[in-house]
N, C-alpha and C positions, 0 to 999 in steps of 0.2 A: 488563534488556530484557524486558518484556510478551513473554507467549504468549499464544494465543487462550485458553487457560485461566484465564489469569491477569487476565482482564480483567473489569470490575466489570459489573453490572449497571449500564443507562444509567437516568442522571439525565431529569425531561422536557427534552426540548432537545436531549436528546445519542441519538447514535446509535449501535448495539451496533455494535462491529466494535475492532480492532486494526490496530497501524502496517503498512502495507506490506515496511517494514524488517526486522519481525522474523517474516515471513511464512518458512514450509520452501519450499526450494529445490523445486521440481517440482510442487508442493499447485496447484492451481486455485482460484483465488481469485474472488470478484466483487468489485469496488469499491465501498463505501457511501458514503463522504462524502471529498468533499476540502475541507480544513481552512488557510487560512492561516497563515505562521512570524511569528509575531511579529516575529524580524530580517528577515524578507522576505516579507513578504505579497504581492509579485508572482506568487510561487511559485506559491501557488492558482490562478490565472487562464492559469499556463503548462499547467498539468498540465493543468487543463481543457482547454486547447486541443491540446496532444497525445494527447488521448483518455481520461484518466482523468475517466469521467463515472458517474454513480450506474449502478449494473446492468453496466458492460462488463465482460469476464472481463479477467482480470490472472496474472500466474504470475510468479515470480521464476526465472530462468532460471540466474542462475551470482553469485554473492558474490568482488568480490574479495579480494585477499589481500595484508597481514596487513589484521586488522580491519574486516574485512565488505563494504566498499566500495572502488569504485562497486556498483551492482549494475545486471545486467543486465535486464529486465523486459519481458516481450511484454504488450501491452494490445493486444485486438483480435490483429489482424494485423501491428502495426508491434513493434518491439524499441527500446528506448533504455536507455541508461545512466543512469541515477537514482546522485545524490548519495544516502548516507545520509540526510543532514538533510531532502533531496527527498522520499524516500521516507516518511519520518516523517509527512510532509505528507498523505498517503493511507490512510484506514484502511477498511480491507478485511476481508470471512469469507471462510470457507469455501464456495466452489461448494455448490451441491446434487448431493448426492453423493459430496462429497469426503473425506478423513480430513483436518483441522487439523493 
């Protein structure tokens, strides 16, 4: 699993940022891009519409257990439950100001 460490230098096209998924539990995130799944490219257009849009803050709130998922996720003001695969979906930095 990617850390914001671990993530490459972007390509032109691509935008720096990493998965939502593998975001720290509490970090203040912003949203960069959200990306369509291949097995589900509805996915995109849902996320956008529950508020994962370029710029809104995002924070992972709680990982369930065992193996990471669902996770809980505040965007904005509202909270929802994001699939892992969901959340892959979202690639996200670090706030300004925040520790990764």
């Amino acid at each position: 699993m990617p850390t914001p460490s671990d993530v490459e230098s972007p390509t032109p096209g691509q935008t720096a940022g990493f998965a939502l998924s593998s975001a720290t539990v509490g970090v203040p995130m912003t949203v960069v891009e959200v990306r369509a799944d291949a097995r589900a490219p509805e996915w995109a257009s849902r996320l956008r519409e529950l508020g994962f849009i370029t710029g809104e803050p995002v924070r992972v709130l709680r990982r369930g257990q065992p193996g990471g998922g669902p996770l809980a996720v505040r965007v904005g003001v509202s909270t929802f439950a994001l699939r892992r695969a969901e959340a892959d979906c979202v690639l996200v930095r670090a706030a300004d100001g925040a520790a990764a």
